[in-house]
Residue frames as qw, qx, qy, qz and C-alpha x, y, z in Angstrom:
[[0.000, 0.883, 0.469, 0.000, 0.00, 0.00, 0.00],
 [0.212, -0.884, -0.059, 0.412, 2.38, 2.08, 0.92],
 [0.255, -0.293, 0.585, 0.712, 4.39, 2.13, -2.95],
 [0.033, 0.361, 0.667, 0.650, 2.72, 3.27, -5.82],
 [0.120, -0.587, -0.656, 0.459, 0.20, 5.36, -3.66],
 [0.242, 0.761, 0.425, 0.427, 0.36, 8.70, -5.77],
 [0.204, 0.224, -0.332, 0.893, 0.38, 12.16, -4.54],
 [0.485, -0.560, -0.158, -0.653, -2.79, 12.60, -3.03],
 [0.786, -0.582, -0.200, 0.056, -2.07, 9.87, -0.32],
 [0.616, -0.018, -0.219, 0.756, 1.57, 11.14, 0.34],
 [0.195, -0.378, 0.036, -0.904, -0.42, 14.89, 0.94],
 [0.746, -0.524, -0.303, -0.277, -2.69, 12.88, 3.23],
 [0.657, 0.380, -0.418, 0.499, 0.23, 11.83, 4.70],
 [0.280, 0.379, -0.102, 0.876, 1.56, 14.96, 5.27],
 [0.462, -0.536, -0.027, -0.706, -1.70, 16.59, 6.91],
 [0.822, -0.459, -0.338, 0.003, -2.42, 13.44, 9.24],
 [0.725, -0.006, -0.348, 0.595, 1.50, 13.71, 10.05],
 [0.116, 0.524, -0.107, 0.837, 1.14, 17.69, 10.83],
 [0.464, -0.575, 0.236, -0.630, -1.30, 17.42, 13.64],
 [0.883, -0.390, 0.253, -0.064, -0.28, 13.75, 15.06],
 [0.046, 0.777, -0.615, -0.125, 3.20, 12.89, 14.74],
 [0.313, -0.171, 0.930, -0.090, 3.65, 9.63, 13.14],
 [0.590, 0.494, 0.443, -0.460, -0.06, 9.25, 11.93],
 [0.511, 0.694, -0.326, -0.389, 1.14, 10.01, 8.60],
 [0.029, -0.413, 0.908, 0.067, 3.08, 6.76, 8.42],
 [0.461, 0.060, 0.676, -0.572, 0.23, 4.97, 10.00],
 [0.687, 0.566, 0.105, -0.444, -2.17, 6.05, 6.70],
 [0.619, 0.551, -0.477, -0.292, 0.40, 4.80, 4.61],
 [0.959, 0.134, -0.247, 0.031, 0.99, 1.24, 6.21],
 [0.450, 0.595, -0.518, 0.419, 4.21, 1.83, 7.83],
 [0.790, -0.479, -0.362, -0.126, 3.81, 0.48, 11.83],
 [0.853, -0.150, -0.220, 0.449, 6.61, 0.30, 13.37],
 [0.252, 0.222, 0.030, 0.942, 7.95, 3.81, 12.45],
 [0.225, -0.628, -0.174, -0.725, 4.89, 5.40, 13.48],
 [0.689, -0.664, -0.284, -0.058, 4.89, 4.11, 16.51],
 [0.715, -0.085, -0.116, 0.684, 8.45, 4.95, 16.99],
 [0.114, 0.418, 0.109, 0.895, 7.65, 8.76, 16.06],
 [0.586, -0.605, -0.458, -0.284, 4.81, 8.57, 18.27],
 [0.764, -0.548, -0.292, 0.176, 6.59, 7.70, 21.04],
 [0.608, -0.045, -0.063, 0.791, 9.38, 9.85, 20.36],
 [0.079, -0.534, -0.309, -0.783, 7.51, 12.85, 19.74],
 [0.517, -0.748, -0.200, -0.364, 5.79, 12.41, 22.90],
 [0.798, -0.307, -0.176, 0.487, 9.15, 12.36, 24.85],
 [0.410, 0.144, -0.044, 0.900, 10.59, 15.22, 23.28]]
């Protein structure tokens, strides 16, 4: 899901990622990293 997705979901992305850190990964399939940002994000 998270190759060949286009620009419209990589601008979803983007927006999810602006107001929850990480989210944007999330939409595009990516687990692990978002939860890493997540958790880092909520440390710093």
């Amino acid at each position: 899901m998270s190759e060949g997705q286009g620009s419209s979901g990589n601008v979803l992305a983007a927006i999810c990622s602006f107001f929850i850190p990480g989210l944007g990964q999330l939409v595009q399939g990516r687990l692990l990293i978002a939860i890493v940002m997540f958790v880092l994000a909520g440390l710093l």
